[in-house]
mmCIF file as Biopython writes it, N, C-alpha, C and O atoms, coordinates in Angstrom:
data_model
#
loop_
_atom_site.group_PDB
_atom_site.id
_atom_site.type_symbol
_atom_site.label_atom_id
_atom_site.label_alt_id
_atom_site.label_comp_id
_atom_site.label_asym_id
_atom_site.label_entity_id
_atom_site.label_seq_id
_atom_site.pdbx_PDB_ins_code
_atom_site.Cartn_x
_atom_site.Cartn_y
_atom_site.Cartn_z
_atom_site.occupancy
_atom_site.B_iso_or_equiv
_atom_site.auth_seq_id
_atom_site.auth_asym_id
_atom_site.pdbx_PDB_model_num
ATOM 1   N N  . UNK A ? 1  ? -15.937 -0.843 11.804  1.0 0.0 1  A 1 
ATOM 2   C CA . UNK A ? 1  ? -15.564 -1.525 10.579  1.0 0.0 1  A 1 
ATOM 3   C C  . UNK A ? 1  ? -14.719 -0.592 9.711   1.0 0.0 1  A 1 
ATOM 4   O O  . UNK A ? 1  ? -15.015 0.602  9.663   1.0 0.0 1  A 1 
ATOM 5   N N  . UNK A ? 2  ? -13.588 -1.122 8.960   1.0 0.0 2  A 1 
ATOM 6   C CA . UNK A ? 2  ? -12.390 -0.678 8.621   1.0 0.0 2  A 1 
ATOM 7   C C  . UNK A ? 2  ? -13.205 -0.316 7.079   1.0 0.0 2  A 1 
ATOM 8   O O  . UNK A ? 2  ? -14.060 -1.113 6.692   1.0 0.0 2  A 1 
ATOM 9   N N  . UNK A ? 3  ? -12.905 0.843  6.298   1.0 0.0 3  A 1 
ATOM 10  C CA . UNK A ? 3  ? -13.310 1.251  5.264   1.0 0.0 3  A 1 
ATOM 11  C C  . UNK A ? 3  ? -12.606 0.405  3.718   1.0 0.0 3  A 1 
ATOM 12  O O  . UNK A ? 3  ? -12.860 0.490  2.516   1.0 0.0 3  A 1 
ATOM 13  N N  . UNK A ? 4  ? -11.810 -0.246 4.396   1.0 0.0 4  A 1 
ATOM 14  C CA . UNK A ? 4  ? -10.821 -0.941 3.291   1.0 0.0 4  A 1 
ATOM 15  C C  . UNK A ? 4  ? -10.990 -2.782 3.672   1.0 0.0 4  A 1 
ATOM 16  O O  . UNK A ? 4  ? -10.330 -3.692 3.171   1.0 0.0 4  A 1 
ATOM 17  N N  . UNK A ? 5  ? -11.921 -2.867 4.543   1.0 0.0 5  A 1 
ATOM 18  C CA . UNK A ? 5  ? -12.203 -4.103 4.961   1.0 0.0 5  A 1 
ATOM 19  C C  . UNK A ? 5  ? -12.192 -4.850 3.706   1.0 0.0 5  A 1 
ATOM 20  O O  . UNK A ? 5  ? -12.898 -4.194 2.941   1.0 0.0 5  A 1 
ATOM 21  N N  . UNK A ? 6  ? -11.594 -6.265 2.878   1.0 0.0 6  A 1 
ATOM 22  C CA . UNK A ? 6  ? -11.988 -7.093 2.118   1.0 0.0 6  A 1 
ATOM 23  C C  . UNK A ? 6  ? -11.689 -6.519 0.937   1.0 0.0 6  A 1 
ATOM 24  O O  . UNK A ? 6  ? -11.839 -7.263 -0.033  1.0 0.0 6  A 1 
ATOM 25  N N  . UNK A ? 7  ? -11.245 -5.229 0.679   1.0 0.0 7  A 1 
ATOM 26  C CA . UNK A ? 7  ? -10.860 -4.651 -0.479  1.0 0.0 7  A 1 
ATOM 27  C C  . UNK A ? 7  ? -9.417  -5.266 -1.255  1.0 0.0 7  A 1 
ATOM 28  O O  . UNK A ? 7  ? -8.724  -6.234 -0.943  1.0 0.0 7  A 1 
ATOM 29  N N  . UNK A ? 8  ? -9.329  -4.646 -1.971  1.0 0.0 8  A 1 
ATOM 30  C CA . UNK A ? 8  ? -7.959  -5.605 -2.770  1.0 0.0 8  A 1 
ATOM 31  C C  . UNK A ? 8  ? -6.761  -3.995 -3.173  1.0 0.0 8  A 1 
ATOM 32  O O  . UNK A ? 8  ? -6.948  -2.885 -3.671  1.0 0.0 8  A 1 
ATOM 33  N N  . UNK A ? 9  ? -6.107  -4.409 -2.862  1.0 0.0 9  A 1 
ATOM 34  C CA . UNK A ? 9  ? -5.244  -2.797 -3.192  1.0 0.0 9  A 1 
ATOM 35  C C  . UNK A ? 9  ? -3.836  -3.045 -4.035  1.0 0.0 9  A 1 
ATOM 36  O O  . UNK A ? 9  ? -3.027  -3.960 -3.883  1.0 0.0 9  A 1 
ATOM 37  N N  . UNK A ? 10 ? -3.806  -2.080 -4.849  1.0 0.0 10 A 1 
ATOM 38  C CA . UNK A ? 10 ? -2.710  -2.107 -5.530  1.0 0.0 10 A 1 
ATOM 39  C C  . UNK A ? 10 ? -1.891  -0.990 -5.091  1.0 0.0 10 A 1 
ATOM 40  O O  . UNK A ? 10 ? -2.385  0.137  -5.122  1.0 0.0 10 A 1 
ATOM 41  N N  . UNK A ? 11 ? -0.146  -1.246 -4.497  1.0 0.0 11 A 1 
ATOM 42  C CA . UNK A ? 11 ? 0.499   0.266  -4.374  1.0 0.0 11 A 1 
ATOM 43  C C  . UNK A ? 11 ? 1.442   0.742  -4.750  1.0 0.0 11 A 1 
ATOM 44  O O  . UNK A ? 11 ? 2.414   0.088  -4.372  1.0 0.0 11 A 1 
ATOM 45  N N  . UNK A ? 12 ? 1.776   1.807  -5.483  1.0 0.0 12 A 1 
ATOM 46  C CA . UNK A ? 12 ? 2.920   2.483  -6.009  1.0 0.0 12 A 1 
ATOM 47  C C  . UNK A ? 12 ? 3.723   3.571  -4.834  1.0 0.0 12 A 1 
ATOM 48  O O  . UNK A ? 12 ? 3.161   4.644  -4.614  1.0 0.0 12 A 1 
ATOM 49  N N  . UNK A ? 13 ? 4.620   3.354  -4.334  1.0 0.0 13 A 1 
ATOM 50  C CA . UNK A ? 13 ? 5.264   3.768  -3.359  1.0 0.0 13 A 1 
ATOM 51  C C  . UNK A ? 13 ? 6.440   4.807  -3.886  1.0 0.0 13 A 1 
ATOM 52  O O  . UNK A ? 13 ? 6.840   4.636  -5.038  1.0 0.0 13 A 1 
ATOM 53  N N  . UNK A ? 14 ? 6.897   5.660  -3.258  1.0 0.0 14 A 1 
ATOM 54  C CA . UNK A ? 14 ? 8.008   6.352  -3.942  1.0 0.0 14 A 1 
ATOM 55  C C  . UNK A ? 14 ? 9.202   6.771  -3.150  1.0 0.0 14 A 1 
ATOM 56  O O  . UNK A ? 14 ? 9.124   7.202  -1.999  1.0 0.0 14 A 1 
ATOM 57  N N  . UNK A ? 15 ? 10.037  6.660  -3.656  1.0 0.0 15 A 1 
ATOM 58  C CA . UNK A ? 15 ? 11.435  6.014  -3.425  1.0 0.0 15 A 1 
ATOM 59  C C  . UNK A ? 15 ? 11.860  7.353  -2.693  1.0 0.0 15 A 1 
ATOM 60  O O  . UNK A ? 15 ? 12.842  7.125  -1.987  1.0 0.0 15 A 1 
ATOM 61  N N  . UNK A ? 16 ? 11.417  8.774  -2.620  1.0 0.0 16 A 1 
ATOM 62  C CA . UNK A ? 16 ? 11.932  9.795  -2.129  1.0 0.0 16 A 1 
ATOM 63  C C  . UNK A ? 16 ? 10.332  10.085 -1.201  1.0 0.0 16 A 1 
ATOM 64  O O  . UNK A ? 16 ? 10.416  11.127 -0.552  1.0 0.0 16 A 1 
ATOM 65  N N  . UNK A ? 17 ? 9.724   9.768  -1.130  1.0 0.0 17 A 1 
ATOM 66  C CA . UNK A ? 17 ? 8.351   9.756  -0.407  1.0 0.0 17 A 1 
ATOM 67  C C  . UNK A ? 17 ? 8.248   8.602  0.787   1.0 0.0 17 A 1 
ATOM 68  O O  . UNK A ? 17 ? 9.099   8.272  1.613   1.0 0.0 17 A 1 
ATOM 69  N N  . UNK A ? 18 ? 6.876   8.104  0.573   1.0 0.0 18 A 1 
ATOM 70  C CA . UNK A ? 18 ? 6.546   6.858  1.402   1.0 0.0 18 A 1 
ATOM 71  C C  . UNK A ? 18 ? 6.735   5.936  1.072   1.0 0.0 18 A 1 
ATOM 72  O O  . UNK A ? 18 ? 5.657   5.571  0.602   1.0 0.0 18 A 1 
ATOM 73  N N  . UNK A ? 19 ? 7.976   4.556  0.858   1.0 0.0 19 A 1 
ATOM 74  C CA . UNK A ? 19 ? 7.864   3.637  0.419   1.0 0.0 19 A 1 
ATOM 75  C C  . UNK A ? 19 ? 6.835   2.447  0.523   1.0 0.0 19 A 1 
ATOM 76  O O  . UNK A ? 19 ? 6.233   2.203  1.569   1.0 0.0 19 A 1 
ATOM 77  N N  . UNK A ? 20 ? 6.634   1.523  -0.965  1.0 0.0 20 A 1 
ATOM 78  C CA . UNK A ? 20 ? 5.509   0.940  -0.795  1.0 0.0 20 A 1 
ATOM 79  C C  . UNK A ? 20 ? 5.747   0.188  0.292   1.0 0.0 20 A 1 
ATOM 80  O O  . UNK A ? 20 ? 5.425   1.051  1.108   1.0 0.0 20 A 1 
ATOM 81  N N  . UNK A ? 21 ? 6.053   -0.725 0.954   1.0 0.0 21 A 1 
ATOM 82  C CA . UNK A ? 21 ? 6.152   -1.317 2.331   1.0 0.0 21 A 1 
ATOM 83  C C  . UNK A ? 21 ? 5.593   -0.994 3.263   1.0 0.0 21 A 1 
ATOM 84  O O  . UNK A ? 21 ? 4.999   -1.793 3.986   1.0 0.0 21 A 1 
ATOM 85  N N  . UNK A ? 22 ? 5.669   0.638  3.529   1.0 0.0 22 A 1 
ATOM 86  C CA . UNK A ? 22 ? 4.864   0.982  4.918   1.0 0.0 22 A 1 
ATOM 87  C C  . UNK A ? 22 ? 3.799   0.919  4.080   1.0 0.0 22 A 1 
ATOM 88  O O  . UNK A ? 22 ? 3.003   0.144  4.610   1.0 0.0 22 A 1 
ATOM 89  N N  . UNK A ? 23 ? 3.267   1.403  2.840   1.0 0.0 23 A 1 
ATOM 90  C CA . UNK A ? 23 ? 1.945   1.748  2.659   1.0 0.0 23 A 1 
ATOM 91  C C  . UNK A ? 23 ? 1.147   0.125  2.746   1.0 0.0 23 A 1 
ATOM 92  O O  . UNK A ? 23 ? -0.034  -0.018 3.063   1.0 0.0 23 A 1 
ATOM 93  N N  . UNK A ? 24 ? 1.928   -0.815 2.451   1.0 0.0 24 A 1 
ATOM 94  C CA . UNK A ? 24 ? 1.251   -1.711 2.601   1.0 0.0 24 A 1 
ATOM 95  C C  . UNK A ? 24 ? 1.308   -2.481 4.121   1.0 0.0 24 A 1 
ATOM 96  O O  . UNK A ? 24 ? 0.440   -3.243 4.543   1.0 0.0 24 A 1 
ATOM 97  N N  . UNK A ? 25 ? 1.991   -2.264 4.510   1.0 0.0 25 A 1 
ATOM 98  C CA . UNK A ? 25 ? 1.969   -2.237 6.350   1.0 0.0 25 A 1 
ATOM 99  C C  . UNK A ? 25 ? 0.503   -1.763 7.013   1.0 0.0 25 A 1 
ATOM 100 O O  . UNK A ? 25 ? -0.217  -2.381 7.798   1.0 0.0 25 A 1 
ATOM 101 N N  . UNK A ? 26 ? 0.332   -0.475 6.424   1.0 0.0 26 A 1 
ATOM 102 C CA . UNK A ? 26 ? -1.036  0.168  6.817   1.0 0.0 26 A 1 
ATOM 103 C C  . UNK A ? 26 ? -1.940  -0.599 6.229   1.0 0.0 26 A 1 
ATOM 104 O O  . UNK A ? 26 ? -2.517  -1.318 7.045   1.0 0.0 26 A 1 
ATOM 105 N N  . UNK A ? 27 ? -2.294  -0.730 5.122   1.0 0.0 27 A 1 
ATOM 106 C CA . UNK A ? 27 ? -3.731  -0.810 4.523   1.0 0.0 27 A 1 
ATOM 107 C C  . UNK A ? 27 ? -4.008  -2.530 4.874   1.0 0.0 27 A 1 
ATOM 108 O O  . UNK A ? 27 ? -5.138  -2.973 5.078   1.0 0.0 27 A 1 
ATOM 109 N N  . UNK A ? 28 ? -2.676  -3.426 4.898   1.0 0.0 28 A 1 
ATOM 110 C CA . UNK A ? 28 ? -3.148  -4.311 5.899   1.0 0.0 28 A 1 
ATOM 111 C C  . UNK A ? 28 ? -3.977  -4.739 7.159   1.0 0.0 28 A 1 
ATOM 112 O O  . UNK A ? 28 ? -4.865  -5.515 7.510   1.0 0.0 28 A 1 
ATOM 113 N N  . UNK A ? 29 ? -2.974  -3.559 7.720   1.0 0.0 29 A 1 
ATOM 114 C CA . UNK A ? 29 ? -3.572  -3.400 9.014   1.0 0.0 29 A 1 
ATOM 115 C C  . UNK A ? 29 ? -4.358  -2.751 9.297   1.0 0.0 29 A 1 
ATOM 116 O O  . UNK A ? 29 ? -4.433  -2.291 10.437  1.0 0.0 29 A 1 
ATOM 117 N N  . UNK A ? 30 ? -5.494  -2.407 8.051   1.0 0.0 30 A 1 
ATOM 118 C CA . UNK A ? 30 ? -6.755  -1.621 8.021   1.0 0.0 30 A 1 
ATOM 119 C C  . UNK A ? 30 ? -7.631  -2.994 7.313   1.0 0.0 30 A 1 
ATOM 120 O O  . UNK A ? 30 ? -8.817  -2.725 7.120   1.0 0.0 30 A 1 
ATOM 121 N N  . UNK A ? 31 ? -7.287  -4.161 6.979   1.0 0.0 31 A 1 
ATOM 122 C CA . UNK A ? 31 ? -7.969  -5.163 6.656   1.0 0.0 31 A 1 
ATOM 123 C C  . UNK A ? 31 ? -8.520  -5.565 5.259   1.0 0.0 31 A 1 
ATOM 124 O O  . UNK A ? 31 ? -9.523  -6.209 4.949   1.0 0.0 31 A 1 
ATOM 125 N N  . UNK A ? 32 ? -7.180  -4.764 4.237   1.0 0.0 32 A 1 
ATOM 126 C CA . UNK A ? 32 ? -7.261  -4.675 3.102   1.0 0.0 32 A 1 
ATOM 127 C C  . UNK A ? 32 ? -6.304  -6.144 2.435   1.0 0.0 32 A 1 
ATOM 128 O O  . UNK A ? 32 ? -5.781  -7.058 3.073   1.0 0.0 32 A 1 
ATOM 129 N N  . UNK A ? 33 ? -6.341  -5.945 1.160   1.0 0.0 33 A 1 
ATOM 130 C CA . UNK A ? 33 ? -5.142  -7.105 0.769   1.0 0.0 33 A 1 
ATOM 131 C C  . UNK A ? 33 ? -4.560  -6.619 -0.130  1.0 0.0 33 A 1 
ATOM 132 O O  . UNK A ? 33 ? -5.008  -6.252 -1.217  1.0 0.0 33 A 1 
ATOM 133 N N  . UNK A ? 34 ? -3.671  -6.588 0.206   1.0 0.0 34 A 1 
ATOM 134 C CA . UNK A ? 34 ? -1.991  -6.397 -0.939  1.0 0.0 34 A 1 
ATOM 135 C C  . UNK A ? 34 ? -2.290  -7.303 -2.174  1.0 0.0 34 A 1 
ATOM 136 O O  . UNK A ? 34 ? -2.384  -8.473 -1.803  1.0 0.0 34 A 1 
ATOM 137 N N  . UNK A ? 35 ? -2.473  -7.153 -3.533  1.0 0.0 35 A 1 
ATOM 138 C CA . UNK A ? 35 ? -2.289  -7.973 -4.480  1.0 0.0 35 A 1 
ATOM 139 C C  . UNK A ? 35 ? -0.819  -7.124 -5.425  1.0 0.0 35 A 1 
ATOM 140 O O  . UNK A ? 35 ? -0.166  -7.818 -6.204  1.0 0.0 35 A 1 
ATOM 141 N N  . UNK A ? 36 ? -0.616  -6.276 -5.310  1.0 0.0 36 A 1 
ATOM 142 C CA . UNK A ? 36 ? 0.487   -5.359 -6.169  1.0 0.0 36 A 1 
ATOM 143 C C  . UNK A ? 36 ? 1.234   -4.330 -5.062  1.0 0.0 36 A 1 
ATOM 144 O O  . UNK A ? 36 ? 0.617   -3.365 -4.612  1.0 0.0 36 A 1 
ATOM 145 N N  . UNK A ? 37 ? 2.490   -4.600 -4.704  1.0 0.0 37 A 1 
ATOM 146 C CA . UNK A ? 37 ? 3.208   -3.330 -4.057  1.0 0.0 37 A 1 
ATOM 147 C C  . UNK A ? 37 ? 4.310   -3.536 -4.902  1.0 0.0 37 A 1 
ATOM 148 O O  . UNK A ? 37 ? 4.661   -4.647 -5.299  1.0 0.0 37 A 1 
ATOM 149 N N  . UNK A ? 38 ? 5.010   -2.177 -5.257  1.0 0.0 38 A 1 
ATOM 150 C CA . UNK A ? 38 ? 6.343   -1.563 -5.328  1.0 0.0 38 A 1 
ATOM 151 C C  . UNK A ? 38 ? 6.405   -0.199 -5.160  1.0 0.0 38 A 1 
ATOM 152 O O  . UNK A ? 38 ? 5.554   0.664  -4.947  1.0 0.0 38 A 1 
ATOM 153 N N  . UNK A ? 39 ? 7.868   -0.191 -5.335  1.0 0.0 39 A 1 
ATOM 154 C CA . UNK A ? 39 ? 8.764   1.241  -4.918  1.0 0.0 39 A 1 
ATOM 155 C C  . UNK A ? 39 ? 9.154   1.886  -6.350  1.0 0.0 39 A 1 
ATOM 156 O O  . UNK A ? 39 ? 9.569   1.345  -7.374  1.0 0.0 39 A 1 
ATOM 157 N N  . UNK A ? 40 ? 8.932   2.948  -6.114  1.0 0.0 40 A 1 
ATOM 158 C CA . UNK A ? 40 ? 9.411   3.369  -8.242  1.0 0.0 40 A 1 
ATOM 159 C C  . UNK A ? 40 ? 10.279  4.675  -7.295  1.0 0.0 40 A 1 
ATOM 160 O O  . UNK A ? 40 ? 10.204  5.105  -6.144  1.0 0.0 40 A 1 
ATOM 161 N N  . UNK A ? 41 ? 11.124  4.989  -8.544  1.0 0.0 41 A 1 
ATOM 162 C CA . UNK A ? 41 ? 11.586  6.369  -8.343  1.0 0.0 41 A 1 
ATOM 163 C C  . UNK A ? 41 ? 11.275  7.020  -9.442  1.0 0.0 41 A 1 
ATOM 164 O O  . UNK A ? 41 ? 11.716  6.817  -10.574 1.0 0.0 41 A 1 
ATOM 165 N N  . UNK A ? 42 ? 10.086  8.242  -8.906  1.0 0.0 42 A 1 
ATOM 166 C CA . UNK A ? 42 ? 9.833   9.323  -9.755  1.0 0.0 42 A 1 
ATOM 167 C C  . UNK A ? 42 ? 9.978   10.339 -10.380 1.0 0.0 42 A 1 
ATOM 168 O O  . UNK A ? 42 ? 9.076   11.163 -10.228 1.0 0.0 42 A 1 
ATOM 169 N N  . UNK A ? 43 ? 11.117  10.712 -11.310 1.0 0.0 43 A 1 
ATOM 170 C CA . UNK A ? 43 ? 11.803  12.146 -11.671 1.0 0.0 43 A 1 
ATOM 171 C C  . UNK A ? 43 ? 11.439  12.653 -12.881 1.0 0.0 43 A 1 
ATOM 172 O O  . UNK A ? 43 ? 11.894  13.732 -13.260 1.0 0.0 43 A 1 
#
């Protein structure tokens, strides 16, 4: 059983880092739910 099973996730992704997309690619596919993704650029 997935540690993020049924959980609800919010993600801030970064534009010179990991964009939010993959992060929400993963935590999907760990059996979580996306309610908030974007990409910011942080300087």
């Amino acid at each position: 059983m997935s540690m993020l099973k049924g959980k609800k996730i919010a993600i801030l992704g970064d534009r010179d880092g990991i964009p939010g997309p993959a992060i929400a690619e993963c935590v999907t596919a760990a059996g979580a739910e996306v309610i908030f993704e974007a990409t910011e650029c942080f300087v």
